[in-house]
C-alpha positions, 0 to 999 in steps of 0.5 A: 387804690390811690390811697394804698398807692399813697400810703405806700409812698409815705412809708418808704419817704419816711423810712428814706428818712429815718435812714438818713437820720439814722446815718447822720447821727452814725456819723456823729459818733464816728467823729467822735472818735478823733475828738480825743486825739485832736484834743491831745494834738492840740495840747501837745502841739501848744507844749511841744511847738518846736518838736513838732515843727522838726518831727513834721519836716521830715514827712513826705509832704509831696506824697501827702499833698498827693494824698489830699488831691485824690481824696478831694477828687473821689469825693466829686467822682462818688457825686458823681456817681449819685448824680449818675443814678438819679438820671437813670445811668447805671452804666456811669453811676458804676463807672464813677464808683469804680473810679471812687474805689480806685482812688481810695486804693491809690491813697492808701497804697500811697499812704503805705509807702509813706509808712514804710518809709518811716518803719524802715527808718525806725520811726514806729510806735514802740520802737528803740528809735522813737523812745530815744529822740525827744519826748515832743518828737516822739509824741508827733510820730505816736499821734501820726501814726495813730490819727493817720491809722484811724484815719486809713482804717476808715478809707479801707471801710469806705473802699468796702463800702463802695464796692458794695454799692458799685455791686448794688448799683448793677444788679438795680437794687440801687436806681433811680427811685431808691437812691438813699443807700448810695446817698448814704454812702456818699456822706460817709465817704465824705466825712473820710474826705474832710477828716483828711482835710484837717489831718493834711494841715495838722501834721504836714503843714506845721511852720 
């Protein structure tokens, strides 16, 4: 009987591990993603410096940097809520989550109004505005919008995501015993946090 009760216990630590593996490496190719317009961003900001210092100057920074404290705090409210799980506080664990998704939303409802902002001035991809001011300005704006939109699409998967767990998290699928799934989330909600944390800089603090 303890040998089956150990045998069991190695398979689900080695599968908790695979899982975890398997969500690094997920990661990985994720980041793969912006390496491209990263590396465009920097080739472009070295040929283009003073575009990109006037393209910069009129986006909403106070709303950015807004954007940049939510975003650190849901990352403390998902820790949050793993923590919460691993004492054994299902109430609090949902409640973090709750508050996570919550922030998630506020950035991206900030981040809209930021891009209407733009859109009802013109400024967009494609746009008759943004092909007749300068060949750098008009690069800025078409890796913002790009980098940013990437960047909101993986927030919106994060939200989703989160939900899910909140779900999971009530109906105990999500305890205490098996936290991986929540721990696995958490890091992809973190890698949304620190792409933003390099995008916050790159294109709103240029001097």
């Amino acid at each position: 009987m303890m040998d089956e009760a150990a045998k069991i216990a190695e398979r689900e630590h080695r599968d908790h591990t695979g899982s975890k593996m398997g969500m690094w490496f997920f990661l990985i190719t994720e980041l793969f993603f912006f390496v491209g317009p990263f590396l465009l961003y920097a080739v472009y900001r070295y040929r283009y410096a003073t575009e990109f210092r006037k393209a910069s100057s009129v986006l909403n920074l106070p709303l950015a940097a807004i954007n940049t404290v939510v975003l650190l705090t849901s990352s403390l409210t998902m820790t949050l809520s793993i923590s919460s799980v691993k004492r054994g506080s299902k109430r609090m664990a949902a409640i973090f989550l709750a508050i996570t998704a919550i922030l998630g939303v506020i950035f991206m409802s900030n981040k809209y109004v930021e891009w209407h902002e733009k859109i009802s001035h013109g400024i967009y991809p494609g746009s008759q505005d943004l092909l007749m001011i300068g060949r750098g300005e008009a690069l800025f704006y078409s890796l913002y919008f790009f980098m940013t939109g990437l960047h909101g699409l993986h927030v919106a998967g994060g939200i989703v995501l989160i939900v899910v767990m909140m779900v999971l998290v009530i109906k105990e699928e999500v305890h205490q015993d098996d936290v991986v799934k929540l721990e696995n989330s958490g890091l992809y909600w973190h890698l949304v946090d620190i792409i933003w944390i390099y995008l916050f800089p790159l294109f709103y603090l240029i001097s």
